[in-house]
C-alpha positions in Angstrom: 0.0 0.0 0.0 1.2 3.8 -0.9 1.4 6.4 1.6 -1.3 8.0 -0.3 -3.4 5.1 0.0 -2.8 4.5 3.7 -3.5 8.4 4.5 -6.5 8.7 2.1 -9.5 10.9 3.4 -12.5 7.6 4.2 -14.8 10.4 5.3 -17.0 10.8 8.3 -17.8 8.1 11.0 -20.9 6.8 11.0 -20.7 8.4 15.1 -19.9 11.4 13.5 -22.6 12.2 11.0 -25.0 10.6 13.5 -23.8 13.8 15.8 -23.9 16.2 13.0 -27.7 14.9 11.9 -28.7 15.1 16.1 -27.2 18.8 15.9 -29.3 20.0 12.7 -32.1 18.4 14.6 -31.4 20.5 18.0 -30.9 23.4 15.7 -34.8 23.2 14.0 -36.0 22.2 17.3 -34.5 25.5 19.1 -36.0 27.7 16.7 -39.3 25.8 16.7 -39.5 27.5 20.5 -41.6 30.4 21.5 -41.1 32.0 24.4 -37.0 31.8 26.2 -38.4 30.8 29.2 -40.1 27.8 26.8 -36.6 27.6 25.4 -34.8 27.0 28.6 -37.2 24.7 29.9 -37.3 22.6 27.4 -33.8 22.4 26.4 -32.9 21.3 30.4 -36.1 18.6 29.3 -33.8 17.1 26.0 -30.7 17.1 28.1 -32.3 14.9 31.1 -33.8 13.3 28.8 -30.5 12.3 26.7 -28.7 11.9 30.0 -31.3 8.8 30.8 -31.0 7.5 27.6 -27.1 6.7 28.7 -25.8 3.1 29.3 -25.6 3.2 33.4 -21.6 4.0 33.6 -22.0 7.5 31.3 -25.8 8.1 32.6 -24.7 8.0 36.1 -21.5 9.8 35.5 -23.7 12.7 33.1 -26.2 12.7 36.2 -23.4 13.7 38.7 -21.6 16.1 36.7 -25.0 18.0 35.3 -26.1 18.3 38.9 -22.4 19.9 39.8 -22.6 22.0 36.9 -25.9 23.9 37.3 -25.5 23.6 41.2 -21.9 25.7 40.8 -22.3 27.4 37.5 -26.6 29.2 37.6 -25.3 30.9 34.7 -25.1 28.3 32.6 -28.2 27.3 30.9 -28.1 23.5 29.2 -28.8 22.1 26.1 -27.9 19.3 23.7 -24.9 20.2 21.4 -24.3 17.4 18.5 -26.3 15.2 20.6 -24.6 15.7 24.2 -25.4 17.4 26.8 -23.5 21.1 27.3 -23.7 24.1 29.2 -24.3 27.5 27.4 -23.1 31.2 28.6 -25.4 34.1 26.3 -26.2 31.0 24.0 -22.4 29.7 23.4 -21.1 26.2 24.1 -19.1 26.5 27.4 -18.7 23.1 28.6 -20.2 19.2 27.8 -20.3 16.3 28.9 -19.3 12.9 25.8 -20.4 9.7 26.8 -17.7 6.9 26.2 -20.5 5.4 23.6 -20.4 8.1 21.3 -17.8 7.6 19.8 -16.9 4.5 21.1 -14.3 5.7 23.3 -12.9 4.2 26.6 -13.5 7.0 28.5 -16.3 9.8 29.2 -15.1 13.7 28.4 -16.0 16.8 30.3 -14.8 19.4 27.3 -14.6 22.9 27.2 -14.7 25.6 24.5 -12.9 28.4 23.9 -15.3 30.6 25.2 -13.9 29.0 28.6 -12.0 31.4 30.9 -9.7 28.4 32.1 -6.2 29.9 30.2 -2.9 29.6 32.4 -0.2 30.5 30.9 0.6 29.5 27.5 -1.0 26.3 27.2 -3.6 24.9 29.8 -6.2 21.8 29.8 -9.6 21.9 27.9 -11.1 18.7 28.5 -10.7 15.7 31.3 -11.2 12.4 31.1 -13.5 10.4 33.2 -13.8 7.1 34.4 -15.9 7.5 37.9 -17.1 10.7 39.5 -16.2 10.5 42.9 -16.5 13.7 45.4 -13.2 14.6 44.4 -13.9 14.4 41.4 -17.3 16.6 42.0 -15.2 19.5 43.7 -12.9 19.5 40.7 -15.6 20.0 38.5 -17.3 22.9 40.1 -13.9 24.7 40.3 -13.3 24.5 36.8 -16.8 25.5 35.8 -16.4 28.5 38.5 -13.6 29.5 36.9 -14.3 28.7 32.9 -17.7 31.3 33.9 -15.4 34.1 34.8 
C-alpha cells in the first residue's frame, strides 16, 4: 500500500454524522420555541432526557456532573450540542459532557470551548477524562466551571 493510499481521506464516521444529523435536529428544534423561558425549559427537558438514555456508567456519571454544573455554575443554561449534553453562557457552548458510547471511546469527556475562561499561561487543559465521579472528582468539577464562567 502507498502512503497515499494509507492516509486517504475515508470520510466521516458513522458516530460522526450521526452527531452532526442530532445537531441539525437540535438546531430546527430550538427555533421551533416560542417563548425563552419555553426555550430553557425545554432544552434542560432534551438534556435529562438524553442523560437517561445513557448506558448506566455515562448516565450516572452525566447525572453527577449536570447536577455539579448547574448547582456551581446558575449561569449556565443546558442544552444538547451534536447530541450531548452542554452548558451554554449568552447562547455559546461552554462546557459538555461525551459519553464513552459516542464515539466508542474508553472514556467519558468533560470538554470545554474556547469561550472557557480556564487559560494559564501559554498552554492549559480543555477537557478531562472520566472514568468515575467520585466527590473529588465533584469539587474538581465545580472549580473549573467556577472559573471557565469568569
Amino acid at each position: 500500500m502507498s502512503s497515499t493510499e494509507s492516509s486517504a481521506y475515508e470520510g466521516f464516521t458513522a458516530e460522526e454524522r450521526a452527531a452532526m444529523k442530532e445537531h441539525a435536529q437540535e438546531q430546527k428544534k430550538a427555533a421551533r420555541r416560542s417563548s425563552r423561558a419555553d426555550k430553557a425549559a425545554e432544552a434542560e427537558r432534551d438534556v435529562l432526557a438524553k442523560i437517561a438514555e445513557m448506558r448506566d456508567a455515562d448516565r450516572i456519571m452525566a447525572e453527577r456532573v449536570h447536577a455539579v454544573i448547574t448547582a456551581n455554575a446558575p449561569a449556565l443554561a443546558p442544552k444538547l450540542w451534536y447530541g450531548m449534553p452542554a452548558y451554554a453562557l449568552d447562547g455559546k457552548v461552554l462546557c459538555f459532557f461525551q459519553s464513552a458510547e459516542k464515539f466508542k471511546s474508553r472514556y467519558a469527556t468533560l470538554g470545554f470551548s474556547d469561550q472557557a475562561k480556564l487559560d494559564e499561561g501559554t498552554m492549559w487543559a480543555a477537557g478531562f477524562a472520566l472514568t468515575e465521579v467520585t466527590a473529588e472528582v465533584e469539587e474538581r468539577i465545580g472549580a473549573l466551571v467556577r472559573k471557565a464562567v469568569g
